[in-house]
N, CA, C and O atoms as a Maestro MAE file, in Angstrom:
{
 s_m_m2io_version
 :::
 2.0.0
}

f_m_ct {
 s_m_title
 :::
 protein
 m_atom[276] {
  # First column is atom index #
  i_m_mmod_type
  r_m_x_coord
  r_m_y_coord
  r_m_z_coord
  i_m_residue_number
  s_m_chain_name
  s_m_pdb_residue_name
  s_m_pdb_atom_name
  i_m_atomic_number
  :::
  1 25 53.324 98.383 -143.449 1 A "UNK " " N  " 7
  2 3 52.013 98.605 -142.882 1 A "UNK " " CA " 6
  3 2 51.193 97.318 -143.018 1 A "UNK " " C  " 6
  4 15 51.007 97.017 -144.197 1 A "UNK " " O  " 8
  5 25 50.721 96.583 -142.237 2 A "UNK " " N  " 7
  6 3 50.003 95.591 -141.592 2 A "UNK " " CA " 6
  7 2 48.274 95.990 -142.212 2 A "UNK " " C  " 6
  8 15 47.882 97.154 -142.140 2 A "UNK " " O  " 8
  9 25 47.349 94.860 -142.810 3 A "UNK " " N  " 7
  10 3 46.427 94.846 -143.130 3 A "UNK " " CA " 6
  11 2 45.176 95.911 -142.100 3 A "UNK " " C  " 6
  12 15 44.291 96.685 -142.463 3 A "UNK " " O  " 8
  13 25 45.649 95.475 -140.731 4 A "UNK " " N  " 7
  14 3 44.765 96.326 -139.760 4 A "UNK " " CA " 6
  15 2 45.154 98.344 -139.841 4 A "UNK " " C  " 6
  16 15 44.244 99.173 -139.859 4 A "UNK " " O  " 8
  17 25 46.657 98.716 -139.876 5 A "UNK " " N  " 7
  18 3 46.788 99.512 -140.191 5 A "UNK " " CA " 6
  19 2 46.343 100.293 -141.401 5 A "UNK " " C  " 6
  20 15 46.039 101.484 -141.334 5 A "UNK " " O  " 8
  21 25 46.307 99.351 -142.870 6 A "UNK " " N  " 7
  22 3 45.800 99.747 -144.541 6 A "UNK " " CA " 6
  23 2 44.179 100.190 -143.751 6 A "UNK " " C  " 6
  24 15 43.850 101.371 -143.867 6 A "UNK " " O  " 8
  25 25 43.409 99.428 -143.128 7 A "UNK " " N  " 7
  26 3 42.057 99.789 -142.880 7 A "UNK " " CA " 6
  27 2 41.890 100.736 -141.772 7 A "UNK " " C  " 6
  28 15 40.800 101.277 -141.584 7 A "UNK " " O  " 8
  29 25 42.588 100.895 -141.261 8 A "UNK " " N  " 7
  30 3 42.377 102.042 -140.126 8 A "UNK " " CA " 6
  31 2 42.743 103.361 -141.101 8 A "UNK " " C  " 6
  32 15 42.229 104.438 -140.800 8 A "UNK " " O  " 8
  33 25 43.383 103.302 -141.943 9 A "UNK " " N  " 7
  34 3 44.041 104.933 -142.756 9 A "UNK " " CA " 6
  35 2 43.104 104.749 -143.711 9 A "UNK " " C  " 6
  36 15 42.765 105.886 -144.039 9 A "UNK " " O  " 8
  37 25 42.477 103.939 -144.359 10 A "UNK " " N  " 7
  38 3 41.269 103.903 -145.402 10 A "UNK " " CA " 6
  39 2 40.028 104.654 -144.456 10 A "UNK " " C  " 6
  40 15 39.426 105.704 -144.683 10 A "UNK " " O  " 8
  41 25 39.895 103.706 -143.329 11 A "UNK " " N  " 7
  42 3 38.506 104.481 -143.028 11 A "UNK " " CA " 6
  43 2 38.597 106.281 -142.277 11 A "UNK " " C  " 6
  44 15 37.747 107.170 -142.310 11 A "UNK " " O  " 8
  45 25 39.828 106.270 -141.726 12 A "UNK " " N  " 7
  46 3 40.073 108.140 -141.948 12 A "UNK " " CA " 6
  47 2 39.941 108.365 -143.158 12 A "UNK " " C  " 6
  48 15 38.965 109.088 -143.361 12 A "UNK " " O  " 8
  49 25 40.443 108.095 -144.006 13 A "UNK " " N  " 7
  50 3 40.727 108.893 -145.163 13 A "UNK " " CA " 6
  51 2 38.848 108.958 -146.088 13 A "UNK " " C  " 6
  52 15 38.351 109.959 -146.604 13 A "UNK " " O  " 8
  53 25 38.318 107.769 -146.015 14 A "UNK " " N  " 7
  54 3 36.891 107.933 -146.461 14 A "UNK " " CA " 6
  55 2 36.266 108.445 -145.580 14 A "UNK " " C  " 6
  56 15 35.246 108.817 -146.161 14 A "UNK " " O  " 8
  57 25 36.176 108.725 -144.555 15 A "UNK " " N  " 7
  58 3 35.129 109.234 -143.566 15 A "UNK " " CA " 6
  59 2 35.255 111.108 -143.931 15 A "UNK " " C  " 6
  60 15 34.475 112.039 -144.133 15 A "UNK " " O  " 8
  61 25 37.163 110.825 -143.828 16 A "UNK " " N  " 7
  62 3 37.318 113.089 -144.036 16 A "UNK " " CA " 6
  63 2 36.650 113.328 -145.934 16 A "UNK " " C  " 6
  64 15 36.123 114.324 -146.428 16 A "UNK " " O  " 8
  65 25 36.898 112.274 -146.434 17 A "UNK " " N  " 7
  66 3 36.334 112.608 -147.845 17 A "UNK " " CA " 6
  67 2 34.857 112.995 -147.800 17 A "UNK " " C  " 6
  68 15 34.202 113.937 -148.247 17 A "UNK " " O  " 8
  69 25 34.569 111.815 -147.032 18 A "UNK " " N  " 7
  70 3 32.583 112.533 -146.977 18 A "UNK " " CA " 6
  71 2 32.387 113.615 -145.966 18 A "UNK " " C  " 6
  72 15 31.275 114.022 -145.631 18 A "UNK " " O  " 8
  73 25 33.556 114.074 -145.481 19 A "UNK " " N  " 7
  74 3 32.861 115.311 -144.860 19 A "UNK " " CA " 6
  75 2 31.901 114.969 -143.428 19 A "UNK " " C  " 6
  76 15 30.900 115.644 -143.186 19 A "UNK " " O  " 8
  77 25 32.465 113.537 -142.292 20 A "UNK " " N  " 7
  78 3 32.005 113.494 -141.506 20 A "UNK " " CA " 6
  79 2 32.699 113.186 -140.183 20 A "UNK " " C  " 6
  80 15 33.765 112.583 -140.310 20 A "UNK " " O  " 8
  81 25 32.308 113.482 -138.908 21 A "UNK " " N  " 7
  82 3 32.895 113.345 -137.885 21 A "UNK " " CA " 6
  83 2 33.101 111.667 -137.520 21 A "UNK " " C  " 6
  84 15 32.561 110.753 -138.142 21 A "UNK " " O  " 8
  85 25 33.844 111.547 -136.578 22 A "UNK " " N  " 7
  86 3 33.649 109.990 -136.085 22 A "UNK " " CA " 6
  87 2 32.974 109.870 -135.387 22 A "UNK " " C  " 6
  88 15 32.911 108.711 -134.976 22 A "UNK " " O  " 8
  89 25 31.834 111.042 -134.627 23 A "UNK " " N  " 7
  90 3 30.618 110.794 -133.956 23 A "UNK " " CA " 6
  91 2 29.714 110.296 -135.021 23 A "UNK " " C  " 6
  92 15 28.926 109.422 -134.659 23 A "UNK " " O  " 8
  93 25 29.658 110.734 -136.459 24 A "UNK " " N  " 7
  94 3 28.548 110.983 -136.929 24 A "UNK " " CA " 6
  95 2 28.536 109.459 -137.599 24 A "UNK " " C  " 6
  96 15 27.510 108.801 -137.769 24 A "UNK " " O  " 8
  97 25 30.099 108.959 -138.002 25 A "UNK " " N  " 7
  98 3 30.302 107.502 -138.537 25 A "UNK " " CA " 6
  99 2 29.512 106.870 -138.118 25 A "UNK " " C  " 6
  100 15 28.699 106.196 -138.751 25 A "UNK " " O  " 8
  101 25 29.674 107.042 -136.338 26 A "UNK " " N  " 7
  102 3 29.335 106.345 -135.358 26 A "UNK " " CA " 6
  103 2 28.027 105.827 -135.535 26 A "UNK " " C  " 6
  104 15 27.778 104.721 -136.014 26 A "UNK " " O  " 8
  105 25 26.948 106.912 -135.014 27 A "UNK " " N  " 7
  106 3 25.873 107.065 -135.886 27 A "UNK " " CA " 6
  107 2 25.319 106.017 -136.387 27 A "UNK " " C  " 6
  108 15 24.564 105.132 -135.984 27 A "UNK " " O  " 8
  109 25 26.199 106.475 -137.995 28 A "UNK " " N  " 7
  110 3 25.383 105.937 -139.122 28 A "UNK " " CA " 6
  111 2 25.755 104.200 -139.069 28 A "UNK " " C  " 6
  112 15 25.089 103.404 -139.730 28 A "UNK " " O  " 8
  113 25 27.124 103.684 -138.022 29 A "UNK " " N  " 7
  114 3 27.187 101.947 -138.364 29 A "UNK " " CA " 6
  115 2 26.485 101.807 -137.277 29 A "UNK " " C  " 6
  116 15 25.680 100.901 -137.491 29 A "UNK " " O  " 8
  117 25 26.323 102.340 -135.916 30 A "UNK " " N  " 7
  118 3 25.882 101.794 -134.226 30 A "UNK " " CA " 6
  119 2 26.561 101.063 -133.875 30 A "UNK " " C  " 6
  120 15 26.316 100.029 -133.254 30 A "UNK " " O  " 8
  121 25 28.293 101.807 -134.482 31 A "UNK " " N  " 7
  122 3 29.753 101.020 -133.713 31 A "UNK " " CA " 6
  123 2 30.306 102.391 -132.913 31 A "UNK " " C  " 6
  124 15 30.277 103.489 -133.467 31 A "UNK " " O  " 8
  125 25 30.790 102.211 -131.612 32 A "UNK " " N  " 7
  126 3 30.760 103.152 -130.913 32 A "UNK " " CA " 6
  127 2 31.920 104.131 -131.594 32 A "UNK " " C  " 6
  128 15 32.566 103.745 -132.567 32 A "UNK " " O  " 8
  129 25 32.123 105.456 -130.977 33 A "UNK " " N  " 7
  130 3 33.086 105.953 -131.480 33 A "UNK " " CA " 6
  131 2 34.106 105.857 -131.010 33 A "UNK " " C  " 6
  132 15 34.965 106.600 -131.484 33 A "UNK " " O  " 8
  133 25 34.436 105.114 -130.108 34 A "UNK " " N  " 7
  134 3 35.791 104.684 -129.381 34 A "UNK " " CA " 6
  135 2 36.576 104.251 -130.229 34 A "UNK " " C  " 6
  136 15 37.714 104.577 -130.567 34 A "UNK " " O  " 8
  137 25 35.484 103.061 -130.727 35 A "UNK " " N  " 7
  138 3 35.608 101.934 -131.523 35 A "UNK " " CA " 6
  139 2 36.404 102.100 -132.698 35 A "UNK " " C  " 6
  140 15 37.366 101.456 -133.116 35 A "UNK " " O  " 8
  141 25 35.581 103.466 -133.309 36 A "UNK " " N  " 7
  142 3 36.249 103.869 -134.622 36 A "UNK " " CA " 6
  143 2 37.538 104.409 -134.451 36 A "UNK " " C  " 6
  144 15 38.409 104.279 -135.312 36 A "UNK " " O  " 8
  145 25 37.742 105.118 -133.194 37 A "UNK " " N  " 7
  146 3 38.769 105.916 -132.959 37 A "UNK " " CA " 6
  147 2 40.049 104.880 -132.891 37 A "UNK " " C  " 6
  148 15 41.210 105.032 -133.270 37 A "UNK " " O  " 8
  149 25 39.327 103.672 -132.203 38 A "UNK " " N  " 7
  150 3 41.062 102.386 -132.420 38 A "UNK " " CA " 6
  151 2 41.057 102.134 -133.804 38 A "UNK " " C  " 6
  152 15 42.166 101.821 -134.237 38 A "UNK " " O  " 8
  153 25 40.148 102.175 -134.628 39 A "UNK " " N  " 7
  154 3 39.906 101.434 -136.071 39 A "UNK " " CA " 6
  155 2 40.802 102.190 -136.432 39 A "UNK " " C  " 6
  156 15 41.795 101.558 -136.791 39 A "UNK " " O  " 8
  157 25 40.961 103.829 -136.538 40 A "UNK " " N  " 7
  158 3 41.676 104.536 -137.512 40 A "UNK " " CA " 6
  159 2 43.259 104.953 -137.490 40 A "UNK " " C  " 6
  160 15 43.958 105.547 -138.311 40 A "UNK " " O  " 8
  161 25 43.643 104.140 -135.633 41 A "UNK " " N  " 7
  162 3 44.490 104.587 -135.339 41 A "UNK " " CA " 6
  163 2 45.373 102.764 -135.401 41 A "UNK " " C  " 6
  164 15 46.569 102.618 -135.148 41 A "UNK " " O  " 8
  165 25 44.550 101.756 -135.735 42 A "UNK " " N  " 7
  166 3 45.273 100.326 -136.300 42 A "UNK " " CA " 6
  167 2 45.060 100.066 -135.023 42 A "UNK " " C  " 6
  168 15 46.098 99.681 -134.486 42 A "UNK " " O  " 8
  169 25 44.083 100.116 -134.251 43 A "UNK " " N  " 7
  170 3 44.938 99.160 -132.938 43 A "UNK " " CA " 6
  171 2 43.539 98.118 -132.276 43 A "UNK " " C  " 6
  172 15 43.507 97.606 -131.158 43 A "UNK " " O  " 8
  173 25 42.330 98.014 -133.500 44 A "UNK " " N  " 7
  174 3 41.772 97.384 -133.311 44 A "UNK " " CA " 6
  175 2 41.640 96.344 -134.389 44 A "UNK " " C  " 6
  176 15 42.215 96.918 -135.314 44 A "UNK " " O  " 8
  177 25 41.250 95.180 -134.863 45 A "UNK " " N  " 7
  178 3 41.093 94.838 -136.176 45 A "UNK " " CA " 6
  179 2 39.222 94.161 -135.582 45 A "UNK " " C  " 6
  180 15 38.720 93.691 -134.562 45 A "UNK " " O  " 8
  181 25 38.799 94.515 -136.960 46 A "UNK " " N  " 7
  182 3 37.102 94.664 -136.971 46 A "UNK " " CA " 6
  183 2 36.780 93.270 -137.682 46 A "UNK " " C  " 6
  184 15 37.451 92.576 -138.446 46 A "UNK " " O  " 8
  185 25 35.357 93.102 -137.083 47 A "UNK " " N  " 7
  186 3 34.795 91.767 -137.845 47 A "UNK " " CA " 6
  187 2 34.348 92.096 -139.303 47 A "UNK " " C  " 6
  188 15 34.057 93.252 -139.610 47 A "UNK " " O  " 8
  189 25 34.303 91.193 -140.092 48 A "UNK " " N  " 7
  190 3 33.602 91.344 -141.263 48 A "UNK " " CA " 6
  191 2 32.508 92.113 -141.088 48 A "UNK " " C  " 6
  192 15 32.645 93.040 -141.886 48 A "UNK " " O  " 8
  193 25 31.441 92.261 -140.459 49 A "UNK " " N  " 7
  194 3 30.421 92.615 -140.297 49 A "UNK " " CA " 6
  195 2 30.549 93.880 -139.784 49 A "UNK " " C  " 6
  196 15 29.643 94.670 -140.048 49 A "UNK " " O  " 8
  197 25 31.641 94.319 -138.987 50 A "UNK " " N  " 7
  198 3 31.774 95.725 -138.662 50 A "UNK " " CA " 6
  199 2 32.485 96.543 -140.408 50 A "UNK " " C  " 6
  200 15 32.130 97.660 -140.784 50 A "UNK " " O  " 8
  201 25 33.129 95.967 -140.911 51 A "UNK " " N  " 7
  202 3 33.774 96.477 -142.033 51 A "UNK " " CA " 6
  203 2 32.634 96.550 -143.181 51 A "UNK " " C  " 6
  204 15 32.668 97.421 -144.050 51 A "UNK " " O  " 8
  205 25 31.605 95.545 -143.110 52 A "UNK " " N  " 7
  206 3 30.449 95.977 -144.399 52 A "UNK " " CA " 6
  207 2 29.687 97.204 -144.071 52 A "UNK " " C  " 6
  208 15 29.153 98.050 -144.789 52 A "UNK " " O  " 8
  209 25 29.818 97.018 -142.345 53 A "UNK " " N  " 7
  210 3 28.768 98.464 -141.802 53 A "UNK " " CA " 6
  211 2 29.635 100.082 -142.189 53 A "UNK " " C  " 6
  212 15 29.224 101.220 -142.419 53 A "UNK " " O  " 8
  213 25 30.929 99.482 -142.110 54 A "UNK " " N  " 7
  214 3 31.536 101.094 -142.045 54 A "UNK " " CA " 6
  215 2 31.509 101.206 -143.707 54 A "UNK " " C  " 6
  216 15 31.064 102.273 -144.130 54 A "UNK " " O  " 8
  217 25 31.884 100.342 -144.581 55 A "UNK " " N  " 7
  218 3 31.490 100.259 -146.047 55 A "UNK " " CA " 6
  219 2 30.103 101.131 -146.276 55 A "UNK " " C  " 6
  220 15 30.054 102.272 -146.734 55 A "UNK " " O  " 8
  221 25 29.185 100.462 -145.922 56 A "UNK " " N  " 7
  222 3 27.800 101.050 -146.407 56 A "UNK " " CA " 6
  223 2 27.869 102.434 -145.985 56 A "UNK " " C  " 6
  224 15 27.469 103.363 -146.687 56 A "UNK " " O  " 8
  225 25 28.356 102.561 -144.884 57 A "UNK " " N  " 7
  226 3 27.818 104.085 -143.869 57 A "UNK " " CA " 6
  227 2 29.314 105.010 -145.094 57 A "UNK " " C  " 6
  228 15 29.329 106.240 -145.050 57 A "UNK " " O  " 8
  229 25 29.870 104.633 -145.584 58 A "UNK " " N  " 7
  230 3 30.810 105.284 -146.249 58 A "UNK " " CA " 6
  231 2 30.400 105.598 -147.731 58 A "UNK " " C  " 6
  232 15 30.854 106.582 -148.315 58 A "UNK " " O  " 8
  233 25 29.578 104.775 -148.278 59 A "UNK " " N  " 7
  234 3 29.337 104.420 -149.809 59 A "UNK " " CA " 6
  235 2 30.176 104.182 -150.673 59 A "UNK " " C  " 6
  236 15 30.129 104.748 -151.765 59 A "UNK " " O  " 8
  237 25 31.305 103.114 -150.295 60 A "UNK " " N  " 7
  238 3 32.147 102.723 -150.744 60 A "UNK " " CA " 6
  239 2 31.953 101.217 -150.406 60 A "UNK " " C  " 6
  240 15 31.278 100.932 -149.417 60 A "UNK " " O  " 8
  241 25 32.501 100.243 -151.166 61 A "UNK " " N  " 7
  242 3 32.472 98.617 -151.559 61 A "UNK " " CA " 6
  243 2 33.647 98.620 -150.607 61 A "UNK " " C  " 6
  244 15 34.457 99.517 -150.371 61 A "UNK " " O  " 8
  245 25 33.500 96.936 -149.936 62 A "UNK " " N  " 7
  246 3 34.175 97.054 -148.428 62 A "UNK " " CA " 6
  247 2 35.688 96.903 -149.017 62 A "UNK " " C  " 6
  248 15 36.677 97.456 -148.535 62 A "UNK " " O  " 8
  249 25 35.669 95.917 -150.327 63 A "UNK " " N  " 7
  250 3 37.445 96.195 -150.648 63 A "UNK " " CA " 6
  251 2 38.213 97.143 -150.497 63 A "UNK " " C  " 6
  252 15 39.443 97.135 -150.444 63 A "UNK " " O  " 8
  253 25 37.470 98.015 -150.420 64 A "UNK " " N  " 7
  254 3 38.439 99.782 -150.642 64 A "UNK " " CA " 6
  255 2 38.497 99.737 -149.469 64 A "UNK " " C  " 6
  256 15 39.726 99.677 -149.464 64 A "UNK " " O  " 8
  257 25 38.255 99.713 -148.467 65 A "UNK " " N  " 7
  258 3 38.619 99.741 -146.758 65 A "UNK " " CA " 6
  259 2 40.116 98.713 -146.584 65 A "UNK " " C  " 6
  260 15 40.968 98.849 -145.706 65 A "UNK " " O  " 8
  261 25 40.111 97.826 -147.547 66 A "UNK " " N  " 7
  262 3 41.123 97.161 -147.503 66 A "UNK " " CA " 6
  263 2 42.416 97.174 -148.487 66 A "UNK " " C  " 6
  264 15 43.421 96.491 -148.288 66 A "UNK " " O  " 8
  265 25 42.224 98.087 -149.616 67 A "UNK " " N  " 7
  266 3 43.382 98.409 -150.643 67 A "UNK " " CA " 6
  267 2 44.645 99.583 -150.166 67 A "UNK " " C  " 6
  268 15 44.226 100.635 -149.685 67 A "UNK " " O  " 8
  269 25 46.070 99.415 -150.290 68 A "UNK " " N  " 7
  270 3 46.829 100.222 -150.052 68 A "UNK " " CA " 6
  271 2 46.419 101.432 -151.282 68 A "UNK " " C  " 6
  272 15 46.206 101.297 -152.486 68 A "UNK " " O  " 8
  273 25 46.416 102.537 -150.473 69 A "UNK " " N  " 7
  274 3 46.619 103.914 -151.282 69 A "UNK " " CA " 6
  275 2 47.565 104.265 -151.830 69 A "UNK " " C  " 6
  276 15 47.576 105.350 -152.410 69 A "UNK " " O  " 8
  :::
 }
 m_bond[275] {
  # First column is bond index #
  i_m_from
  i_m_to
  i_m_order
  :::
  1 1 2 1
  2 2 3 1
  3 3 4 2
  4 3 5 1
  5 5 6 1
  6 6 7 1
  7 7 8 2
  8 7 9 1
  9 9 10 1
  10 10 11 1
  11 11 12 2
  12 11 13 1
  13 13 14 1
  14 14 15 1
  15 15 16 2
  16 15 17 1
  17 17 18 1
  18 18 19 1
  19 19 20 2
  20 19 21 1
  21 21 22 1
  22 22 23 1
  23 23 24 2
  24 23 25 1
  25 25 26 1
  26 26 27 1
  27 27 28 2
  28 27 29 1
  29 29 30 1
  30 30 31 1
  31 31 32 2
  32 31 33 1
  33 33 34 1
  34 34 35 1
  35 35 36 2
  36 35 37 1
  37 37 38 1
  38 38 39 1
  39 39 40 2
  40 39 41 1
  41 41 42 1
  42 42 43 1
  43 43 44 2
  44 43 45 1
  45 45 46 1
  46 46 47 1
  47 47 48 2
  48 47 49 1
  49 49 50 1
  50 50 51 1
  51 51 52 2
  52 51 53 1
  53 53 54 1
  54 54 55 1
  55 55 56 2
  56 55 57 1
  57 57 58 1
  58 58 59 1
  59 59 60 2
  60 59 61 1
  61 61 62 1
  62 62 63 1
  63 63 64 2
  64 63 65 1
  65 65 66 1
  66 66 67 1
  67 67 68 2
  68 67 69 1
  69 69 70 1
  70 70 71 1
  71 71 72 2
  72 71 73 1
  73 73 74 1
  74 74 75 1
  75 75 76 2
  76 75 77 1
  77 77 78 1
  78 78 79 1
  79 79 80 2
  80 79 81 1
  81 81 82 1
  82 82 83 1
  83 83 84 2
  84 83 85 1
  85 85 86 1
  86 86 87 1
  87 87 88 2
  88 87 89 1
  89 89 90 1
  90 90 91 1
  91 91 92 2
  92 91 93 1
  93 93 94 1
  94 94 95 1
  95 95 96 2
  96 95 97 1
  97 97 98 1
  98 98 99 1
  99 99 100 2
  100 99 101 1
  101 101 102 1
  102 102 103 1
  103 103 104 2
  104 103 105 1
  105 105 106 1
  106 106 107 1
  107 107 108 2
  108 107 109 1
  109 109 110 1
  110 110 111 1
  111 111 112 2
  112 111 113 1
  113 113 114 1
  114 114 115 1
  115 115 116 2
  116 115 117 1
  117 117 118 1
  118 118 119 1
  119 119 120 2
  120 119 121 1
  121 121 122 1
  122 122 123 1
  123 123 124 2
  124 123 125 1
  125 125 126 1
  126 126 127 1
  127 127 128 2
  128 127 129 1
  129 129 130 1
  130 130 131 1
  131 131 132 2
  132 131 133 1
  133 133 134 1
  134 134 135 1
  135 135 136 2
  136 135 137 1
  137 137 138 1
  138 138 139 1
  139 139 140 2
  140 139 141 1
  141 141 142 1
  142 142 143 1
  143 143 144 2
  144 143 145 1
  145 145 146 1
  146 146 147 1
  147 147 148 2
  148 147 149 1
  149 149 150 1
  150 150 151 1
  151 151 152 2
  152 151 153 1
  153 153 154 1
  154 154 155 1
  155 155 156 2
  156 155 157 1
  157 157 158 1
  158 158 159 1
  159 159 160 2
  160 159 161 1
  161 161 162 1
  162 162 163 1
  163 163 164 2
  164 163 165 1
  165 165 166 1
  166 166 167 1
  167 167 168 2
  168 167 169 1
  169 169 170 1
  170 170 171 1
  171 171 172 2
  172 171 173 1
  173 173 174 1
  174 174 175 1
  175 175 176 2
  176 175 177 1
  177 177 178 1
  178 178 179 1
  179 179 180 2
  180 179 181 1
  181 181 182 1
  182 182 183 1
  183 183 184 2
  184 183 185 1
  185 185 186 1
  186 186 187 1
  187 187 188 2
  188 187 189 1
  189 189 190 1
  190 190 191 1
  191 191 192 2
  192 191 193 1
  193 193 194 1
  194 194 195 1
  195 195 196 2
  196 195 197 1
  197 197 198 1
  198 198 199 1
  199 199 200 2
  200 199 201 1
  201 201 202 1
  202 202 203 1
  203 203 204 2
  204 203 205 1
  205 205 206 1
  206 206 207 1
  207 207 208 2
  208 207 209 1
  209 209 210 1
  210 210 211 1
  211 211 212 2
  212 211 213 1
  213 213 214 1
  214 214 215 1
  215 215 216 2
  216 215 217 1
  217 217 218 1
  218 218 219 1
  219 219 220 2
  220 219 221 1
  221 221 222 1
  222 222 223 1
  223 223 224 2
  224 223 225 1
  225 225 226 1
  226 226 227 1
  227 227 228 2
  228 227 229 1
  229 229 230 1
  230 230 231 1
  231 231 232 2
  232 231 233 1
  233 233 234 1
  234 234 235 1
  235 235 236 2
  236 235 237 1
  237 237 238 1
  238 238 239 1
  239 239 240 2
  240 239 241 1
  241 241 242 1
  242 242 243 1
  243 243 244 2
  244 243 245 1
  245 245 246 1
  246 246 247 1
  247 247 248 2
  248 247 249 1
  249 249 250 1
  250 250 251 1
  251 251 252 2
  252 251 253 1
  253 253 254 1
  254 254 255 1
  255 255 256 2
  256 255 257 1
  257 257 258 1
  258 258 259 1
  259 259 260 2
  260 259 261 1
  261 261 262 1
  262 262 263 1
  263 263 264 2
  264 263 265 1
  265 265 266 1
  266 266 267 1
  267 267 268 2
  268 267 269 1
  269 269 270 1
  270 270 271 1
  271 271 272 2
  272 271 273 1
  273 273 274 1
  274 274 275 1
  275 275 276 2
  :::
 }
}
């Protein structure tokens, strides 16, 4: 599994932990939900700046978007 893939299964896996939709992700970074929908499925890789937004909107430190589970 490829760094873009580790962050696409991190940010499913934190988003179903808090108990929110990928509309609502959406929302809370003002990254579309398309967007998220390639993020979780690996087939986009995100700027730094999209990864601190999905960090914050998660309440998790952006490393954990990037650590194997």
């Amino acid at each position: 599994m490829d760094v873009v893939e580790i962050l696409g299964a991190n940010v499913r896996r934190h988003r179903k932990l808090a108990g929110i939709s990928q509309e609502e992700l959406s929302h809370r970074t003002g990254i579309k939900r398309s967007y998220i929908s390639d993020l979780e499925r690996g087939t986009r890789n995100p700027t730094v700046k999209a990864l601190g937004r999905l960090a914050y909107a998660l309440q998790i430190e952006p490393d954990a978007l990037l650590r194997r589970s």
